[in-house]
C-alpha positions, 0 to 999 in steps of 0.5 A: 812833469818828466821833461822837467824832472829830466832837466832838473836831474840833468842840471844837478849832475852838472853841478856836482861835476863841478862846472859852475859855483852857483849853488844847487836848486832846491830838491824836488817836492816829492824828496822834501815831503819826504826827508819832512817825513822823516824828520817827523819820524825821528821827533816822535821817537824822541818825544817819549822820552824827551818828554817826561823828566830825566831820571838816569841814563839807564832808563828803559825809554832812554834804551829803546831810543838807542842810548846816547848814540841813537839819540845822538844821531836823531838829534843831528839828522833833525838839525841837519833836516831842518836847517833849511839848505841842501848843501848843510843837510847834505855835508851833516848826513855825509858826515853822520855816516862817515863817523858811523863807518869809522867807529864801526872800524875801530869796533871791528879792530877791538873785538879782533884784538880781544878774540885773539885773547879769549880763543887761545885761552878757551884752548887752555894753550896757556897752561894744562895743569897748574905748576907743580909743587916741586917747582921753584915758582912754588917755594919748592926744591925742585927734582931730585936725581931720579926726577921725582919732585920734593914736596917743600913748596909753601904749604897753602899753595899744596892745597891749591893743587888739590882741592879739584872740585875748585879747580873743576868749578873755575874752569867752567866759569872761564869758559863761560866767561870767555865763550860769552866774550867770544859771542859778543866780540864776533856779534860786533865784528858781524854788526860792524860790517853791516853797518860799514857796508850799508853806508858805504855801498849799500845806501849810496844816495842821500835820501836812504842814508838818511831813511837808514838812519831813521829805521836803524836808531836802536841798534847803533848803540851796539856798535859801542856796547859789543866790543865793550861787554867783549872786552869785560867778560875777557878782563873778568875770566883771566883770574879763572883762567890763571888759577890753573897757574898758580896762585901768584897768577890768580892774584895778578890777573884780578887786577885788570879786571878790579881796575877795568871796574873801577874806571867802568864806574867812572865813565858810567857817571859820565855817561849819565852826565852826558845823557842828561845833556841829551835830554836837554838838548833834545828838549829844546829841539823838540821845542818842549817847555821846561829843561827836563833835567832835575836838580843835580842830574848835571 
């Protein structure tokens, strides 16, 4: 059994150098019960949910199979398994892992570009104190000759200024807001090098991409959610963060994040169409009776 495991190994490296274009034997037994096993793994954690009827995309069986990108990945490593031929199991994991790397990439530039935001704000280098009354941003005259300032700026942005108890309340909330942003922005750039690392270097064969796969389900997910949650806490702490501006700023910066709100709802309604699809198609995989998706879901 070694002499023919050594020469089994001997003709697949030639192989895959390149020197013939016969089409490589099948793998070992030993890799089949596996990658079976594996297989299996991945269908009964689906199968609980897959199995009852589909509700909404926030279900929390739907959560604890990872989301439409831990599903997503299952449903193709059990395509890819199942299909029978070493080289479309091969060239759809390879491919699997080289999408994981590139969203994970493009998380990692997004979470950067957002704490480059939330830092210098969290430092208030935007402004210290809010604009004062005498200025003409404020419908004021300005300074006088001996500097002092004149109080003709519009009436209710004098009280603006004083009311500090306000002012106090806003900048914890930006510095909640902001410090939250933070947290998840640097949790994602953290997770995202995991993920970089292990199906670059780390899982060099095909068989651990394929085990890595299977055990890491659940946490794919966050390579989407970290840089979106970075980007919403951001969006939410700019009006706080402007009332020590003015009042005119308080207003603009509400708008990013009111229309940052309105197009959450919408892709949370394609999200859940999408969900839906994945339960369908997970349904049929798994060769369960019934589509699994209630009238309308779709």
């Amino acid at each position: 059994r070694v002499v023919a495991m050594i020469v089994y190994r001997r003709q697949r490296s030639r192989a895959g150098m390149g020197g013939s274009s016969v089409a490589p034997e099948a793998p070992p037994l030993s890799e089949q019960l596996e990658r079976k096993a594996l297989c299996e793994r991945a269908k009964d954690i689906l199968r609980p949910w897959a199995g009852n009827p589909f509700t909404s995309m926030w279900d929390p069986v739907y959560t604890k199979v990872g989301q439409h990108e831990g599903v997503g990945v299952l449903m193709n490593l059990i395509g890819a398994i199942e299909s029978g031929t070493e080289i479309e199991t091969e060239r759809t994991i390879v491919r699997q892992c080289d999408d994981l790397v590139s969203l994970a990439s493009t998380s990692m530039v997004v979470s950067g570009l957002a704490l480059t935001c939330s830092i210098p704000l969290a430092f208030q280098l935007l402004s210290a104190d809010p604009i004062p009354l005498a200025s003409g941003t404020l419908g004021g005259d300005g300074w006088d000759a001996q500097g002092s300032g004149v109080e003709a700026a519009v009436r209710w942005y004098e009280g603006w200024v004083t009311h500090k108890s306000a002012l106090h309340a806003c900048h914890w909330l930006e510095m909640i807001l902001l410090s939250l942003s933070a947290a998840f922005n640097f949790s994602g750039i953290f997770f995202c090098f995991c993920n970089v690392s292990t199906y670059s270097l780390y899982m060099p064969t095909l068989d651990s991409k394929i085990w890595c796969l299977v055990n890491q389900y659940a946490y794919i997910q966050l390579l989407w959610a970290c840089p979106v949650l970075g980007i919403l806490f951001l969006a939410a702490a700019f009006p706080f963060a402007a009332v020590r501006v003015s009042p005119v700023a308080t207003v603009g910066a509400a708008l990013p994040i009111t229309m940052l709100l309105v197009n959450t709802r919408w892709g949370f309604g394609m999200g859940n169409k999408m969900a839906a699809l994945q339960h369908t198609m997970a349904r049929r995989l798994l060769k369960i009776d019934g589509g699994g998706v209630g009238k309308g879901s779709m």
